[in-house]
Each structure stands twice: as C-alpha cells, then as structure tokens.
C-alpha positions in Angstrom: 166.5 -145.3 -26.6 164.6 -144.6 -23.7 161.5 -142.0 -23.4 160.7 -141.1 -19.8 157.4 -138.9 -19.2 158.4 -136.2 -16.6 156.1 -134.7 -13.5 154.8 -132.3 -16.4 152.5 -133.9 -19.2 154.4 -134.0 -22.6 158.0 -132.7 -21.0 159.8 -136.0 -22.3 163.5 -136.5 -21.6 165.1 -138.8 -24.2 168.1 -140.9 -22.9 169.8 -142.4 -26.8 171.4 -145.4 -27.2 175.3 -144.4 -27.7 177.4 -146.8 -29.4 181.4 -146.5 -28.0 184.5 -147.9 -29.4 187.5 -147.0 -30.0 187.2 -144.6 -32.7 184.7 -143.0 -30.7 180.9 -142.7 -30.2 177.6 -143.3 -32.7 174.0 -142.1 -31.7 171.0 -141.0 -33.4 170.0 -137.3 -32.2 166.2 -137.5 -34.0 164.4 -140.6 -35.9 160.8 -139.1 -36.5 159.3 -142.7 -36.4 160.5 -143.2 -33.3 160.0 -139.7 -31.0 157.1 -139.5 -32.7 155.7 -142.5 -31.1 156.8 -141.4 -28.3 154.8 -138.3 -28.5 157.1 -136.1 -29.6 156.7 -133.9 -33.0 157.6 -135.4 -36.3 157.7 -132.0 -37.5 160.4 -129.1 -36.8 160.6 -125.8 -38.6 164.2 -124.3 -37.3 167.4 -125.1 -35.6 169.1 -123.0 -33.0 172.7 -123.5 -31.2 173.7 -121.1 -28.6 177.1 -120.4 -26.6 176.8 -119.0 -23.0 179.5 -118.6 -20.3 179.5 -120.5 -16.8 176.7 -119.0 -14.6 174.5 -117.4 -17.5 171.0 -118.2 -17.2 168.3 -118.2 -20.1 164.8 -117.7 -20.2 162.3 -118.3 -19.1 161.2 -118.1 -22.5 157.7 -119.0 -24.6 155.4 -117.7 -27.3 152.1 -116.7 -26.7 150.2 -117.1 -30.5 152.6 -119.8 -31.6 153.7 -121.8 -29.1 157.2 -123.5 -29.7 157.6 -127.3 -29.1 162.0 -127.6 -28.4 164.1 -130.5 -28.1 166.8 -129.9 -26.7 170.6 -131.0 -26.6 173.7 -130.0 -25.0 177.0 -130.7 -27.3 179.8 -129.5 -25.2 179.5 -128.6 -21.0 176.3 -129.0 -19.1 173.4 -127.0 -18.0 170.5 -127.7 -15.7 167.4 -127.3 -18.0 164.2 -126.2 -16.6 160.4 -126.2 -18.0 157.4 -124.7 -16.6 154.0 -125.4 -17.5 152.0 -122.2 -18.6 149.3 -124.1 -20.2 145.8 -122.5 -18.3 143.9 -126.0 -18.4 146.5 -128.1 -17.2 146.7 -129.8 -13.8 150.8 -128.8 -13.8 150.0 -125.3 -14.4 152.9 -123.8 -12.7 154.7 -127.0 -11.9 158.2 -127.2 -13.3 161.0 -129.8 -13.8 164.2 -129.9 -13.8 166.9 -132.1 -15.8 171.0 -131.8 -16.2 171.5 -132.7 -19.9 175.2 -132.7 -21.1 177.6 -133.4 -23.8 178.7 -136.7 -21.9 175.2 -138.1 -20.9 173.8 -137.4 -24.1 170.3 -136.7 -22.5 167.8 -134.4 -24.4 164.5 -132.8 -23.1 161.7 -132.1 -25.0 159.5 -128.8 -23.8 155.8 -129.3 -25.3 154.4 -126.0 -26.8 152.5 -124.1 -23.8 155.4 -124.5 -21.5 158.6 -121.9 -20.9 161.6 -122.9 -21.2 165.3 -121.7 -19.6 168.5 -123.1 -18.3 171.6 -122.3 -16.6 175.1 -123.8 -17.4 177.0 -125.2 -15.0 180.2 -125.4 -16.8 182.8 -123.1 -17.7 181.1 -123.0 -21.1 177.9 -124.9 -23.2 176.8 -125.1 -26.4 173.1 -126.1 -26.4 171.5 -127.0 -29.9 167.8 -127.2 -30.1 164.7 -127.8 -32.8 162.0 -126.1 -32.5 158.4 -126.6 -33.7 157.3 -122.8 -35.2 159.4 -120.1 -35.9 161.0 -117.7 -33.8 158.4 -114.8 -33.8 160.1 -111.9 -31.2 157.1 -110.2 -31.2 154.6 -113.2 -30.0 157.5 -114.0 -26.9 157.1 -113.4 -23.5 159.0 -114.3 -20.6 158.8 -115.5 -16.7 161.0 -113.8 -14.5 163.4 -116.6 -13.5 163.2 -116.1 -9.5 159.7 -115.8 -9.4 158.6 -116.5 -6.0 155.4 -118.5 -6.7 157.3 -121.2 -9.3 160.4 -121.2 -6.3 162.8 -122.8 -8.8 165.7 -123.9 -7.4 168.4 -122.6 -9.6 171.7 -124.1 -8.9 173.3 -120.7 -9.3 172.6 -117.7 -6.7 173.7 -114.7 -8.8 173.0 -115.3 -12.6 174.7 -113.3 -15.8 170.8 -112.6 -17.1 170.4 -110.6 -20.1 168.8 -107.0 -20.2 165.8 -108.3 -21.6 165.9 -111.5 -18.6 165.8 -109.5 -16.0 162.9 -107.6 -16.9 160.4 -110.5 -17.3 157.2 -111.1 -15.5 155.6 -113.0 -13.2 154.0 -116.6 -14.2 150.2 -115.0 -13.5 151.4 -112.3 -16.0 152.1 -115.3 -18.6 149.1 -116.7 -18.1 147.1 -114.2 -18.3 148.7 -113.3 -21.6 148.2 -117.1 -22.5 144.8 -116.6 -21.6 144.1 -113.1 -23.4 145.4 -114.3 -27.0 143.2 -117.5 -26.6 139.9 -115.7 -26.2 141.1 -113.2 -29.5 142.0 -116.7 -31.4 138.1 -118.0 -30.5 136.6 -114.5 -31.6 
C-alpha cells in the first residue's frame, strides 16, 4: 500500500495493494493502523455511496463549523476527483489537485477537513463510496462554484449536468470568508 502526499498538505491518495487470481481480486479498502500512520483519520462517523450519470459534476462541497475529512473510492466507472484547499492559514490556499480514481485502479483520495471537495465522472456511470469524518450537517455546507475563474480548474467536461443547488455556489473568497467568519464566532 502506497501513501503519496499531494501538492496540497494532507490530500493523500492511497494506491492498495490488490491481490488477483483467478477467482478474482482481494484488497483492504481501510486498516486504521495503517492510514492512520499515514496521517489519515482513524476515526469515521458515516458512509456515503452515490450514483451519477456520465458528465454530472459534484461539488464543490465543504462544511464551514464541522469540517468533513473524506476518503474516497470509486467501485464501478471513473471520475476525475478534485480538492481545493479553503483552509485561511495555509500556503495552498486556493490551490487544487486533481486525481482519476476508478473501479479498475483502485486508487482512493483522502480530502483533509478545511478543503472542498467535487468530481466529475467520466464514464457512462460511477458509483463513488466515501467515509467521512463528521456528520453531514446541510445547514453548516457551503459550496464553490465549480468554474470559478480564480481556482481555473480544468474540468475535463465543458458542459456539466450540475444540480440546482451546484450552480448557484460562490466564489472561493466567499468560502473563505465564511471559513473565516465562523472561526472568529468559535474563539468568542
């Protein structure tokens, strides 16, 4: 199992050790001991798997109170998986990476808390599971509008299938500043 530090502080993509024969394939998906030497979260409070069509695109999601640690996985297709980093006092603030995880390279991507997350499949279909490290809280979530021109992602897909609530996301200074803003409330 290899753990490869990205441009992007804490953004780990995990490349398993798969074990093929004839009846098939054998890998572990999680060992706490062993991401969590790698700097990855023992710890993870809830599972998601989602289903999108070719060309949809997702995110760019985060939480502003309780920032959401995800490791991610894709079990059937491919998507190109994106993180930005939204955390104020970091030297990547407003970098992001890019990384195609699939169900045939078995690659997953960890997303620290303080970064947002998205991705767009580039197969006919995907099924992406992911852990996350808080709960789902839709009324701490914000979003980044995903062609905003100061991150200048390079989406591999021109004309996305974005959800209503997508396409009306901000900009990245409008998640930082929101970042910001619930950080000087917290040290009140």
């Amino acid at each position: 199992m290899r753990f490869s530090e990205t441009s992007i502080p804490g953004v780990i993509l995990i490349d398993p050790d798969v074990h093929r024969d004839g009846r098939g394939f054998f890998l572990e998906k999680f060992h706490a001991r062993k991401y969590g030497a790698a700097g990855i979260p023992e710890l993870f409070v809830q599972d998601n798997h989602s289903l999108s069509a070719q060309h949809t695109l997702r995110g760019l999601h985060m939480q502003v109170r309780k920032p959401q640690g995800k490791l991610l996985r894709v079990v059937d297709g491919e998507i190109w998986d994106v993180a930005v980093d939204v955390r104020p006092s970091s030297p990547t603030l407003g970098r992001w990476v890019a990384e195609v995880l699939s169900a045939t390279n078995f690659k997953q991507l960890y997303v620290p808390p303080g970064c947002a997350h998205g991705f767009c499949v580039l197969s006919e279909t995907a099924q992406v599971q992911y852990k996350c490290t808080e709960l789902y809280d839709p009324t701490d979530e914000i979003g980044i509008a995903w062609n905003d021109p100061d991150l200048a992602i390079g989406w591999p897909v021109a004309e996305p299938l974005l959800s209503e609530r997508d396409r009306r996301h901000g900009s990245l200074q409008h998640a930082v500043d929101r970042v910001l803003q619930a950080a000087s409330i917290e040290v009140r």
